[in-house]
MDAnalysis code that builds the backbone (N, CA, C; Angstrom):
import MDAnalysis as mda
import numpy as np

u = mda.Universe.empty(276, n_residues=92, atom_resindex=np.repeat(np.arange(92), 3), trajectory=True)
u.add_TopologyAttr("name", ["N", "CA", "C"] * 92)
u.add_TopologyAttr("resid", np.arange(1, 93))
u.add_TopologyAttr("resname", ["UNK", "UNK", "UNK", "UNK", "UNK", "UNK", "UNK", "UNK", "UNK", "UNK", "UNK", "UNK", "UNK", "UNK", "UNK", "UNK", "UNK", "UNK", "UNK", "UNK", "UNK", "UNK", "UNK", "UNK", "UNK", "UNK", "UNK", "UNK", "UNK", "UNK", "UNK", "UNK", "UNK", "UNK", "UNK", "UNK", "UNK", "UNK", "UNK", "UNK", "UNK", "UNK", "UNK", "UNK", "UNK", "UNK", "UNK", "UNK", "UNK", "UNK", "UNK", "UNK", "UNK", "UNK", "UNK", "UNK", "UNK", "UNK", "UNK", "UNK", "UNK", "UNK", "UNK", "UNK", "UNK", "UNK", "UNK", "UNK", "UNK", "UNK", "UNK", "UNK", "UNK", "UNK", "UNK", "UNK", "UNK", "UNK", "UNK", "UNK", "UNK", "UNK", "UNK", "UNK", "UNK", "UNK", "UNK", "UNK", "UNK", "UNK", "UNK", "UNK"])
u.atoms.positions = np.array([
    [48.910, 38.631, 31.778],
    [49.738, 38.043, 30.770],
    [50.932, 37.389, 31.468],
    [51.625, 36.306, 31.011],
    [52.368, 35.544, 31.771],
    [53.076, 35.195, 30.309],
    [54.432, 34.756, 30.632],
    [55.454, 34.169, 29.588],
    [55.919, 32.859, 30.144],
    [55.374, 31.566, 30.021],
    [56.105, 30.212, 30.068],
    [57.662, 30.157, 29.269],
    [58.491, 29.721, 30.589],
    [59.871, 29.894, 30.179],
    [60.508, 28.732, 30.283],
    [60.269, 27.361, 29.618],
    [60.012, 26.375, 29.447],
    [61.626, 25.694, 29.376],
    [62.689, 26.658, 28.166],
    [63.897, 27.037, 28.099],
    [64.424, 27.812, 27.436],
    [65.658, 27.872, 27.117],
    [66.213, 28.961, 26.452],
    [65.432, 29.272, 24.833],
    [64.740, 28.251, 24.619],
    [64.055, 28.146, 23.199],
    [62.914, 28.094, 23.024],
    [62.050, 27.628, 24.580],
    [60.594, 27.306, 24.342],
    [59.605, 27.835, 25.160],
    [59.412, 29.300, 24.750],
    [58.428, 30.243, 25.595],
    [57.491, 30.032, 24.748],
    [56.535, 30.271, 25.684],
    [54.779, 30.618, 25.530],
    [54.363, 31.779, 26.216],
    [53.851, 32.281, 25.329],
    [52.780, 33.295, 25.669],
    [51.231, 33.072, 26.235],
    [50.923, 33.641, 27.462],
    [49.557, 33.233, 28.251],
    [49.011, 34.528, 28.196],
    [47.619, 34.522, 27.811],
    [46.695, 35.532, 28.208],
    [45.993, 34.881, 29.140],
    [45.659, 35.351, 30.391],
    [45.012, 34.901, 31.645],
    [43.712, 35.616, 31.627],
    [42.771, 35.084, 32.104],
    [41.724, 36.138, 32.671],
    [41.516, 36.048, 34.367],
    [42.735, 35.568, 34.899],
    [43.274, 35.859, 36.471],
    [43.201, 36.534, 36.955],
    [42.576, 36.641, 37.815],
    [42.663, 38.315, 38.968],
    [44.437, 38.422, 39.324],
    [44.844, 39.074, 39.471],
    [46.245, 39.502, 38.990],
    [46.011, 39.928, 40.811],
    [47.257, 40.101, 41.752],
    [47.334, 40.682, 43.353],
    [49.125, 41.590, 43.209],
    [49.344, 42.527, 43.461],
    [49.949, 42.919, 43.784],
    [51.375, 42.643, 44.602],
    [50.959, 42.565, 46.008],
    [51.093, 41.785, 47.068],
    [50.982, 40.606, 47.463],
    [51.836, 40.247, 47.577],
    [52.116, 38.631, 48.158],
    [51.362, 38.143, 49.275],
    [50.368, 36.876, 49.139],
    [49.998, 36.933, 50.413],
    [49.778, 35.206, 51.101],
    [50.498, 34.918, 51.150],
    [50.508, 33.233, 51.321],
    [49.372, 32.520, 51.320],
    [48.277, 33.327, 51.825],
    [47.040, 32.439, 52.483],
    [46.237, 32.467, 50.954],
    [46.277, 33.431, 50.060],
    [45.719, 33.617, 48.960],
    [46.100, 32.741, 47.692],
    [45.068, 31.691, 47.660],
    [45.305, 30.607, 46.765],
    [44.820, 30.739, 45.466],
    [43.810, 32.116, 45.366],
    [43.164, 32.162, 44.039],
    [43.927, 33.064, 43.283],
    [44.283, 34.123, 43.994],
    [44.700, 35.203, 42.603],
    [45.939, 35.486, 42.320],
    [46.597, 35.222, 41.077],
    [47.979, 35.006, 40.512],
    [49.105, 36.077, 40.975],
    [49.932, 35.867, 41.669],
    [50.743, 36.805, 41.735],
    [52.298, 36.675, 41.476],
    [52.503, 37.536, 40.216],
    [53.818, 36.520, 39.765],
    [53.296, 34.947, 38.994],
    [54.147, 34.437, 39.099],
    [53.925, 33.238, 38.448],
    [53.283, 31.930, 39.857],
    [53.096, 32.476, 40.871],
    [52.183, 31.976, 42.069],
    [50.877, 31.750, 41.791],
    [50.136, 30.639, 42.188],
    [48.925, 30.085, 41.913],
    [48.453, 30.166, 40.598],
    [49.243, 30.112, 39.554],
    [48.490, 30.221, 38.094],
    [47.891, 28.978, 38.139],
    [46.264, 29.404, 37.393],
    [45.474, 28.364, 37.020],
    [45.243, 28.243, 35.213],
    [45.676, 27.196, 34.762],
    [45.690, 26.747, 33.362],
    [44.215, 27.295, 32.966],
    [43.368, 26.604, 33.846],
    [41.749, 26.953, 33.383],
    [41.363, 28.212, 32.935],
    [42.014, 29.367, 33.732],
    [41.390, 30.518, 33.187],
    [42.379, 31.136, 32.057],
    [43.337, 29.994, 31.174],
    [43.934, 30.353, 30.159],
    [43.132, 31.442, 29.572],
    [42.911, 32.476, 28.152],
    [42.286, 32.980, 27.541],
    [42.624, 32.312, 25.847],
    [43.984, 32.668, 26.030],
    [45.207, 32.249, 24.685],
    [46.443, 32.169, 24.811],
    [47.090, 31.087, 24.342],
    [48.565, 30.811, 24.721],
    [48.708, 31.049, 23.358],
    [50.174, 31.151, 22.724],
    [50.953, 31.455, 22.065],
    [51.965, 30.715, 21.961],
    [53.062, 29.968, 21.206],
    [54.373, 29.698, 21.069],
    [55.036, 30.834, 20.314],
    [56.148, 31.119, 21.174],
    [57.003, 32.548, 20.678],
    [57.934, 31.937, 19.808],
    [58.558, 32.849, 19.264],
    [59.853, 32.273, 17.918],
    [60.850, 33.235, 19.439],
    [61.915, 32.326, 19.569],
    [62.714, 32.615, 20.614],
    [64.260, 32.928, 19.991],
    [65.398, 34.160, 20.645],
    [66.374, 34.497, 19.470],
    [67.691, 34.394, 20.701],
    [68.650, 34.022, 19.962],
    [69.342, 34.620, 21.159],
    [70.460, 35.786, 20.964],
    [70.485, 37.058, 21.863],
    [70.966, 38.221, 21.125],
    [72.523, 38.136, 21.226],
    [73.224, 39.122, 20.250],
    [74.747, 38.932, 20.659],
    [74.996, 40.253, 21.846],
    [74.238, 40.638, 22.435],
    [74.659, 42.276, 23.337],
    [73.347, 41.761, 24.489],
    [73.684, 42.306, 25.852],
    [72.571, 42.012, 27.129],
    [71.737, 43.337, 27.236],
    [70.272, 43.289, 27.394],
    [69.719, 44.001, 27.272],
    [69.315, 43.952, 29.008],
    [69.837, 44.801, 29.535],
    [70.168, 45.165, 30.931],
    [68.699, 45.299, 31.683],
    [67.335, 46.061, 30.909],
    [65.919, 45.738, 31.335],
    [65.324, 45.405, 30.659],
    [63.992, 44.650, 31.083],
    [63.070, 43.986, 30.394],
    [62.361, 45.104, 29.527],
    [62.718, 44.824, 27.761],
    [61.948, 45.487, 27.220],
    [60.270, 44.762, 26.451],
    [59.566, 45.728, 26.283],
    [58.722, 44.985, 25.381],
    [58.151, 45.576, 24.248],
    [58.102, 45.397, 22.955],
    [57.524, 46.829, 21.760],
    [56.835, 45.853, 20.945],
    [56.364, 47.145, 20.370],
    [55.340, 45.915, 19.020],
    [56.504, 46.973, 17.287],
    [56.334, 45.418, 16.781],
    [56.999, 45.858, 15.285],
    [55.919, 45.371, 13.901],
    [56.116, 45.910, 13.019],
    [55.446, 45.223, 12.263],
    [53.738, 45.428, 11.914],
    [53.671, 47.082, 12.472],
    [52.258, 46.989, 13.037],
    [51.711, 47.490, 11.907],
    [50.150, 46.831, 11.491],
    [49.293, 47.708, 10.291],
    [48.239, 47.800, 11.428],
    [46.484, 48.261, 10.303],
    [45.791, 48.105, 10.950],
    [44.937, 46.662, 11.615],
    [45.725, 45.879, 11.080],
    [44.978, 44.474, 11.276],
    [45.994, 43.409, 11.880],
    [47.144, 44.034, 12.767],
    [48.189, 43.049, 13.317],
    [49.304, 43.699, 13.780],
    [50.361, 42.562, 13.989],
    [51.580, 42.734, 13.903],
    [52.406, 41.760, 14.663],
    [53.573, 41.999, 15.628],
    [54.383, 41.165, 16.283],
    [54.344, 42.093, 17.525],
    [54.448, 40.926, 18.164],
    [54.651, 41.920, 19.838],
    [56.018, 41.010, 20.485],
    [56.958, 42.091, 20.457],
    [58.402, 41.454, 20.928],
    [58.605, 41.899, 22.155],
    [59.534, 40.857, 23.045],
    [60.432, 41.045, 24.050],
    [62.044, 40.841, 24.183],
    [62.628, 41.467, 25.279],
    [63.954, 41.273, 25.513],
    [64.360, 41.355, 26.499],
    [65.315, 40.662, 26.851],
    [66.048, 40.469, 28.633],
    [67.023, 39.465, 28.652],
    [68.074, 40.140, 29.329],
    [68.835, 39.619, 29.205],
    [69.881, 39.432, 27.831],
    [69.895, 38.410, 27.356],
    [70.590, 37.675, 25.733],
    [69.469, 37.313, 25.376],
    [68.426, 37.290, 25.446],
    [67.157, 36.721, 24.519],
    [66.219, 37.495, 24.052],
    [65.973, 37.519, 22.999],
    [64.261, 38.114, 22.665],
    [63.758, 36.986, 22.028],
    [62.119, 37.130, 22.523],
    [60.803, 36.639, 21.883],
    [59.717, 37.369, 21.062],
    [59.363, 36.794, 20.339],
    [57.814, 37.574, 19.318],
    [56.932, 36.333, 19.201],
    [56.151, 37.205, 18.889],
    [54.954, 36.366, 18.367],
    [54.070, 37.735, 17.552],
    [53.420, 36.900, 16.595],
    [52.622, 37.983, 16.045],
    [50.992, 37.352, 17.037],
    [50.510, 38.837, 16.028],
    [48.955, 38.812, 16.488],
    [48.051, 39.704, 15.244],
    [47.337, 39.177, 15.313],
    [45.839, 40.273, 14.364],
    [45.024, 40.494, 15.722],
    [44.317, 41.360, 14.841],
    [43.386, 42.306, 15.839],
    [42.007, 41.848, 15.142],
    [41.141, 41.197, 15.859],
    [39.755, 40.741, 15.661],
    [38.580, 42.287, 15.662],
    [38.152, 41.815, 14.506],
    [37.489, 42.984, 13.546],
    [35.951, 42.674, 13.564],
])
């Protein structure tokens, strides 16, 4: 999962199906590490987030889900002065 941080207003949400690396490794051109070698192609689902900006700094990156039934909800973040959501359903 990756968050396009486009600006203070225009994140996206990426589901990748990227082999994800740990470790940094220069010579390694295929598998995403960090926001290093991302390939658009193996997008899964992007998202546009509703982007907020907070009045208090949220000192670590949080992330929770609100809003939840059995068939959805919102999945939020925070860092810094900003939070993002986006909702989601759950395919049945």
């Amino acid at each position: 999962m990756l968050i396009d941080l486009k600006s203070d207003k225009d994140w996206t949400l990426i589901l990748t199906s990227q082999t994800y690396v740990t470790t940094f490794d220069p010579q390694n051109t295929k598998d995403l590490y960090g926001g290093f070698n991302y390939k658009a192609d193996k997008d899964v689902a992007r998202a546009t987030m509703t982007v907020e900006r907070l009045p208090y700094t949220v000192d670590q990156l949080m992330w929770w889900f609100t809003d939840v039934t059995p068939t959805g909800g919102t999945m939020r973040i925070a860092w810094e002065r900003m939070t993002a959501s986006v909702p989601f359903k759950l395919l049945q």
